[in-house]
C-alpha positions as CSV (number, residue, x, y, z in Angstrom):
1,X,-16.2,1.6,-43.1
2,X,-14.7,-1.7,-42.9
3,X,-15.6,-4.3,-40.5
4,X,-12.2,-4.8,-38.5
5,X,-12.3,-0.5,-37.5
6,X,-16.3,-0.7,-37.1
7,X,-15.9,-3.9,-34.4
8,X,-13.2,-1.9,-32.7
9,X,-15.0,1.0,-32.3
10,X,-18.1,-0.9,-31.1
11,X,-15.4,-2.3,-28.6
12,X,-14.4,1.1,-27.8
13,X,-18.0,2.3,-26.9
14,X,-18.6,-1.5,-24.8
15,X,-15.1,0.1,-22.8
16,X,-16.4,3.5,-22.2
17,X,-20.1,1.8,-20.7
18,X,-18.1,-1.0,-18.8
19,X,-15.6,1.9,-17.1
20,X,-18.3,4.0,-16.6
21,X,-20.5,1.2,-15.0
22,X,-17.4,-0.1,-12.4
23,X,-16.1,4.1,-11.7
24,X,-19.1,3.6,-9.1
25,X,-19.0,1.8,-5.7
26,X,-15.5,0.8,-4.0
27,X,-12.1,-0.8,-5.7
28,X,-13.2,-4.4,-4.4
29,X,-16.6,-3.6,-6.7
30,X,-14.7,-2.7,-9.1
31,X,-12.4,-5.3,-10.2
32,X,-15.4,-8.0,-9.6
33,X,-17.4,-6.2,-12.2
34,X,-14.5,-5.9,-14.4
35,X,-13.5,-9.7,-14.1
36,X,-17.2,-10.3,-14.9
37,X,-17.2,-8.5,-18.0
38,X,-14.0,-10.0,-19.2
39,X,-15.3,-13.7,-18.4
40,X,-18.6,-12.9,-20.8
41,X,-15.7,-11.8,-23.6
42,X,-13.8,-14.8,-23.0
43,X,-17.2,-17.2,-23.8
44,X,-17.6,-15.2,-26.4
45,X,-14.2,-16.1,-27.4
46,X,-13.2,-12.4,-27.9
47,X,-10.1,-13.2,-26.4
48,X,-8.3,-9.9,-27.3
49,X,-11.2,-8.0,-25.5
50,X,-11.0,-10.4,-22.8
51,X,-7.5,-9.3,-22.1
52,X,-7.7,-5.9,-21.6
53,X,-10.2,-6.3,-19.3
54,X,-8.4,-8.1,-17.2
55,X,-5.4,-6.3,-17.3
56,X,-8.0,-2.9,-16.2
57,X,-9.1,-5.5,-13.4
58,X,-5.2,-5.6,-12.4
59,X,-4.8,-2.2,-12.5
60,X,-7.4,-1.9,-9.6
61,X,-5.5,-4.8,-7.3
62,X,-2.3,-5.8,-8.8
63,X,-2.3,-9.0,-6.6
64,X,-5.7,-10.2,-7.9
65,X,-5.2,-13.7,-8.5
66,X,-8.5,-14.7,-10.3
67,X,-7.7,-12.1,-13.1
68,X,-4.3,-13.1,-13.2
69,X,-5.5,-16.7,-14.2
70,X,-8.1,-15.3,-16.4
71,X,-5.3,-13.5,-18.2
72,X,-3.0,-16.5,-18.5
73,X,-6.4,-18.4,-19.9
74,X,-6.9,-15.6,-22.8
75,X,-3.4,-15.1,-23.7
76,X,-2.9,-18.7,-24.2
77,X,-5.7,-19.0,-26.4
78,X,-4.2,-16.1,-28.4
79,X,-0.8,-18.4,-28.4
80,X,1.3,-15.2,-26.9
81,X,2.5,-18.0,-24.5
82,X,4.9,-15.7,-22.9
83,X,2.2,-13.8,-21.4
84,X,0.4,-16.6,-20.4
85,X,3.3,-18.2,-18.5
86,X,3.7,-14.6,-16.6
87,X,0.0,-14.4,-16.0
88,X,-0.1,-18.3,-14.4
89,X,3.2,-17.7,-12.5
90,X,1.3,-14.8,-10.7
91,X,-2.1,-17.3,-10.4
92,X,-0.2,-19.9,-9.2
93,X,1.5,-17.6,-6.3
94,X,-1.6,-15.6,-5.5
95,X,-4.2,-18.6,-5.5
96,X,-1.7,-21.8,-4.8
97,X,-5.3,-23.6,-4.0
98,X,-6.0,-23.3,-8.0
99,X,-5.0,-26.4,-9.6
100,X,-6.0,-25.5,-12.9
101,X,-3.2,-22.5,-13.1
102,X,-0.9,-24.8,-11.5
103,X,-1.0,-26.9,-13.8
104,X,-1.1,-24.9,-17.1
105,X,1.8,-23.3,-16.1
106,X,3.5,-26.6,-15.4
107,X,2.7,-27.4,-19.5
108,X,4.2,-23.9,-20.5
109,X,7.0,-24.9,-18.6
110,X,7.9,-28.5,-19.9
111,X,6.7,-27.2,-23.6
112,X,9.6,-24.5,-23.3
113,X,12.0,-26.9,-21.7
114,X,11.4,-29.6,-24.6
115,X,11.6,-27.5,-26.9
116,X,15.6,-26.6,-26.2
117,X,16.7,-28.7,-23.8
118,X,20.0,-26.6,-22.9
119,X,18.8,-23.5,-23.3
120,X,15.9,-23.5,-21.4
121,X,17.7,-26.4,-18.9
122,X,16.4,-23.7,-16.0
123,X,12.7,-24.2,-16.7
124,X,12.8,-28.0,-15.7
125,X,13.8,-27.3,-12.1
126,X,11.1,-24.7,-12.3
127,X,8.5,-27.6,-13.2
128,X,9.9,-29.8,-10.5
129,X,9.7,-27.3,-7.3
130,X,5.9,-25.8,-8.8
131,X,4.9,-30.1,-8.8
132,X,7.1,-30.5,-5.5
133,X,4.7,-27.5,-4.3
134,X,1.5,-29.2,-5.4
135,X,2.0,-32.7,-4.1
136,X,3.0,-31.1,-0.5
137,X,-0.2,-29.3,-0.1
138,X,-1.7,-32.0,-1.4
139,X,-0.1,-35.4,-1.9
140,X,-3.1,-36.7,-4.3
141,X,-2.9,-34.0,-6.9
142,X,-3.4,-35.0,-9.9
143,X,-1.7,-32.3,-11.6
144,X,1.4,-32.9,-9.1
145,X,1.1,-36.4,-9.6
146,X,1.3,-36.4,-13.4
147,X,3.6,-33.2,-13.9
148,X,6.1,-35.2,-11.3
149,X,5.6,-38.3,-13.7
150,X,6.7,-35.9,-16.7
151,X,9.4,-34.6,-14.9
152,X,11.1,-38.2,-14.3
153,X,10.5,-39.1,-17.7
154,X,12.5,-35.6,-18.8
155,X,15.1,-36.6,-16.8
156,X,15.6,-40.2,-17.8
157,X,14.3,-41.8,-14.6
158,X,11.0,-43.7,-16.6
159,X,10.9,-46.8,-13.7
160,X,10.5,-43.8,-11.0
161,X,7.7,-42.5,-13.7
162,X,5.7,-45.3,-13.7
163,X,4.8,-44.9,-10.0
164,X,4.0,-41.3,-10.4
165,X,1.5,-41.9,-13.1
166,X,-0.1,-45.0,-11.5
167,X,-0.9,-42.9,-8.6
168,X,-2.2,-40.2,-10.9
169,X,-4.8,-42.7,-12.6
170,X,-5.9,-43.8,-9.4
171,X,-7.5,-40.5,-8.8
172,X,-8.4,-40.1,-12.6
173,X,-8.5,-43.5,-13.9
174,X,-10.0,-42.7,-17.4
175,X,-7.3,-39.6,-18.4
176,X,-6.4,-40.6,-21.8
177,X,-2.7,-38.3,-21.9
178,X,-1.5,-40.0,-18.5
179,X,-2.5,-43.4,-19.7
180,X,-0.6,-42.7,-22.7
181,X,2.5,-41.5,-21.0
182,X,2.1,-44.4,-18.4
183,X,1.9,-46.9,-20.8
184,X,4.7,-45.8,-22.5
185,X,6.7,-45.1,-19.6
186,X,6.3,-49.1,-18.5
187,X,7.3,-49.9,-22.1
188,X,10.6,-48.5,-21.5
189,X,11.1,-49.6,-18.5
190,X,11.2,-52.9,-19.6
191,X,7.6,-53.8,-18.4
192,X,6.5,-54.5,-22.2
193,X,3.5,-57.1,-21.8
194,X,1.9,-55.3,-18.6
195,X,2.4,-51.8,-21.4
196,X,0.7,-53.5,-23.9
197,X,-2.0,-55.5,-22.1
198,X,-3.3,-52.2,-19.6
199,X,-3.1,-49.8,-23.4
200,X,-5.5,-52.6,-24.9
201,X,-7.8,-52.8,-21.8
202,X,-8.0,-49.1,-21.7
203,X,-9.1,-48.5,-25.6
204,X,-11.8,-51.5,-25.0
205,X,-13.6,-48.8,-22.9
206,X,-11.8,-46.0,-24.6
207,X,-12.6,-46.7,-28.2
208,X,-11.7,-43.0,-29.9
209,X,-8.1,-42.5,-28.2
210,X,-6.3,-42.1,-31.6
211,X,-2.7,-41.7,-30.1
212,X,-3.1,-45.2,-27.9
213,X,-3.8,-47.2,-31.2
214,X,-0.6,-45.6,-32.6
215,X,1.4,-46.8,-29.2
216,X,0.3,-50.6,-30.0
217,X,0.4,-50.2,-34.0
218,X,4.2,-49.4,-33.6
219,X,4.8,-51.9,-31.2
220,X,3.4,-54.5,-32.8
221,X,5.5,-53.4,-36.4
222,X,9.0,-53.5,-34.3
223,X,7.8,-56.9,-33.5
224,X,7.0,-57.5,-36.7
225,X,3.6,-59.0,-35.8
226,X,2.2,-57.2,-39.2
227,X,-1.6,-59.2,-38.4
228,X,-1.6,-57.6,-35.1
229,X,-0.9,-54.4,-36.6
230,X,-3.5,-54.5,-39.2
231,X,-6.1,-55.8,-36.8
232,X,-5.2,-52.8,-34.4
233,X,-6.3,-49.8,-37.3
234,X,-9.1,-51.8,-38.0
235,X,-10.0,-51.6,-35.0
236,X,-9.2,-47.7,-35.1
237,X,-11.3,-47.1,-38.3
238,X,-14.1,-49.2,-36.9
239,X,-14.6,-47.2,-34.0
240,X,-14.1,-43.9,-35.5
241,X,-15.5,-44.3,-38.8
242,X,-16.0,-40.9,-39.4
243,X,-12.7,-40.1,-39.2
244,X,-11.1,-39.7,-42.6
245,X,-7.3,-39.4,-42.0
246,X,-7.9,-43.3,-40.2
247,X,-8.9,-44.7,-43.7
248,X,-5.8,-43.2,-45.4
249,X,-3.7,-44.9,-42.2
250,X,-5.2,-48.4,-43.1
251,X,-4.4,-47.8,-46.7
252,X,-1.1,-46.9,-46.1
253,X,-0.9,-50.1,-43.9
254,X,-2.3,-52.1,-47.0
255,X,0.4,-50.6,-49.3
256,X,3.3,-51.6,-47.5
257,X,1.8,-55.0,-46.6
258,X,2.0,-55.1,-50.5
259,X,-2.2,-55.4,-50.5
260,X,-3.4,-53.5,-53.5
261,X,-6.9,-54.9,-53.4
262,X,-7.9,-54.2,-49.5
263,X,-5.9,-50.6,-49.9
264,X,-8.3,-49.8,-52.6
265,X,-11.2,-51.0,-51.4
266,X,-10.5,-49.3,-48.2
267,X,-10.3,-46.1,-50.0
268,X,-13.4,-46.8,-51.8
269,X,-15.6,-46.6,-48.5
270,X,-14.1,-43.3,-47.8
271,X,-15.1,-42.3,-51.1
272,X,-18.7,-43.9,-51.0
273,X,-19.8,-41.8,-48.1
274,X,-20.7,-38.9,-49.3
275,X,-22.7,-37.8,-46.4
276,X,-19.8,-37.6,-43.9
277,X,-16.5,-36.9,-46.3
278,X,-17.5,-34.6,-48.7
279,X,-14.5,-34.0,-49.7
280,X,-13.8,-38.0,-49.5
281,X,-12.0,-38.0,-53.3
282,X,-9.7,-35.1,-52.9
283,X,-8.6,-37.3,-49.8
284,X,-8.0,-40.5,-51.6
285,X,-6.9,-38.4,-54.5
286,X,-3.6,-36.9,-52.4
287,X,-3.1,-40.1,-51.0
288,X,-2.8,-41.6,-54.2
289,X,-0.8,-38.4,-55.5
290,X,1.6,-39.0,-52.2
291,X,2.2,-42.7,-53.3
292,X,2.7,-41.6,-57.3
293,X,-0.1,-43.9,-58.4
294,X,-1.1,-40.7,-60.6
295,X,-3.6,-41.9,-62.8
296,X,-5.3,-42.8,-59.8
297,X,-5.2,-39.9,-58.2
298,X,-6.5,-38.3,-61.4
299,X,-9.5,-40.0,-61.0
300,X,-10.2,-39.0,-57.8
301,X,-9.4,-35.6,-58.3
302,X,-12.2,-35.3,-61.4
303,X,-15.1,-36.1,-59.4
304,X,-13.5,-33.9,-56.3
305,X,-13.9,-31.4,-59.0
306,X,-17.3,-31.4,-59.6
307,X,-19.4,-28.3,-58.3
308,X,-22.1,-29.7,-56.2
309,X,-25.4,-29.8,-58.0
310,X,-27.7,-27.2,-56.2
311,X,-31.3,-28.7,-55.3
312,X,-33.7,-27.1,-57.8
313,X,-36.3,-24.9,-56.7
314,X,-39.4,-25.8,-57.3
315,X,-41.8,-23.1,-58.3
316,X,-45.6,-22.8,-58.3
317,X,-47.5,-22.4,-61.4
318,X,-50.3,-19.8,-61.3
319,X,-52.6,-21.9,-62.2
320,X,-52.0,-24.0,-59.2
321,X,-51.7,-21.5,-56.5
């Protein structure tokens, strides 16, 4: 028997003892127990399993709000997104006190809306009255505050933005996405040295925010301020330096900057470390493939080639046991 029709009949035998353990005592029992056995699924990340046992749980009290969010949570993580934006829409009506479903459905929403701006046009005003819902039970909402932020920024209204997400970071001042969006937001509305002076004071205390290093990189290129821009993925790589893909970034800097010497070299140290980039020549090796320095890249690639040596036993003569 193959593993995939053993596991679901093992499943199948965990369903029978799990209805058989919740037939007893009254509906409200019931669905508790059932919501408990899908959460210990869900940290298992059986997320399938997870599912039906919440949708069992709904079955007992189709207006139970807690599995309705659980729900949303598992379908999500199984990317059937539709699902999950039904399962929060209930949530969010059922429990309007849960921020958390509130706010995932507000992502499923502006993800959608992005993604086809006319034909899914409706799903914006949907985002706006669920954050217009939020911020009037409770005016200092983070959710609200950033979601409303998102939605002005959707609709071309960045300065109105700005005030949105300044209000959001004052109730959580080190949320690397809303600093992002804020940052940018005061970029474009014209407030381009109080942007770029608040993005630099936030990565001196938030060193590994990747996407922020990329907001000042590209503005310091369209000002063609090519130091500043070197100096920024240094900075990058040097406080992530076990982050591969930031090595290739500063070697692609170095080849356009027309620096052979300090793109190679940089490479190098990706190569050197052996410990934490194992696979540190195929990297340089496609990079150098990418740029069609292919002798290069055939170098790399011989050594990426390589089966690791295997540590040797060592074995015990009998005369020394």
């Amino acid at each position: 028997m193959s593993r995939a029709p053993r596991f679901a009949s093992l499943f199948i035998l965990a369903l029978v003892a799990i209805f058989t353990l919740v037939g007893c005592g009254s509906p409200e029992t019931q669905k508790k127990r059932l919501l408990e056995a899908g959460n210990k699924y869900f940290k298992e990340n059986k997320f399938k399993e997870a599912s039906i046992i919440y949708r069992k749980a709904l079955q007992k009290d189709a207006r139970y709000g807690e599995a309705y969010y659980r729900l949303g949570l598992s379908e999500l993580r199984l990317g059937r997104y539709g699902d999950a934006l039904r399962a929060f829409e209930r949530a969010s009506e059922l429990q309007p006190e849960n921020e958390d479903a509130s706010s995932r459905l507000g992502d499923l929403y502006l993800s959608i809306y992005l993604s086809d701006r006319t034909r899914f046009k409706q799903l914006l005003t949907d985002f706006s009255e669920l954050s217009d819902r939020m911020l009037k039970r409770n005016p200092k909402s983070f959710a609200g505050l950033r979601m409303k932020g998102y939605q002005l920024v959707a609709e071309n209204k960045v300065p109105e933005a700005t005030g949105f997400f300044e209000k959001a970071l004052a109730v959580k001042p080190d949320d690397t996405t809303v600093m992002l969006a804020y940052v940018q937001a005061l970029y474009g509305a014209g407030e381009k040295e109080k942007s770029i002076t608040l993005g630099k004071e936030f990565l001196a205390k938030n060193k590994n925010y990747g996407p922020l290093y990329d907001f000042l990189y590209l503005n310091a290129l369209a000002q063609k301020n090519i130091p500043e821009a070197e100096s920024i993925l240094k900075g990058k790589l040097e406080n992530n330096p076990k982050v591969a893909v930031y090595y290739t970034e500063l070697a692609a800097h170095y080849l356009r900057a027309q620096k052979d010497a300090e793109m190679k070299a940089t490479l190098a140290r990706l190569t050197a470390n052996k410990k934490d980039f194992p696979t540190g020549h195929k990297v340089a090796g496609d990079f150098y493939f990418r740029i069609g320095a292919f002798e290069s890249a055939i170098s790399e690639y011989e050594p990426a080639s390589r089966p690791t040596p295997r540590p040797r036993r060592i074995t015990r003569s009998a005369s020394s046991r």
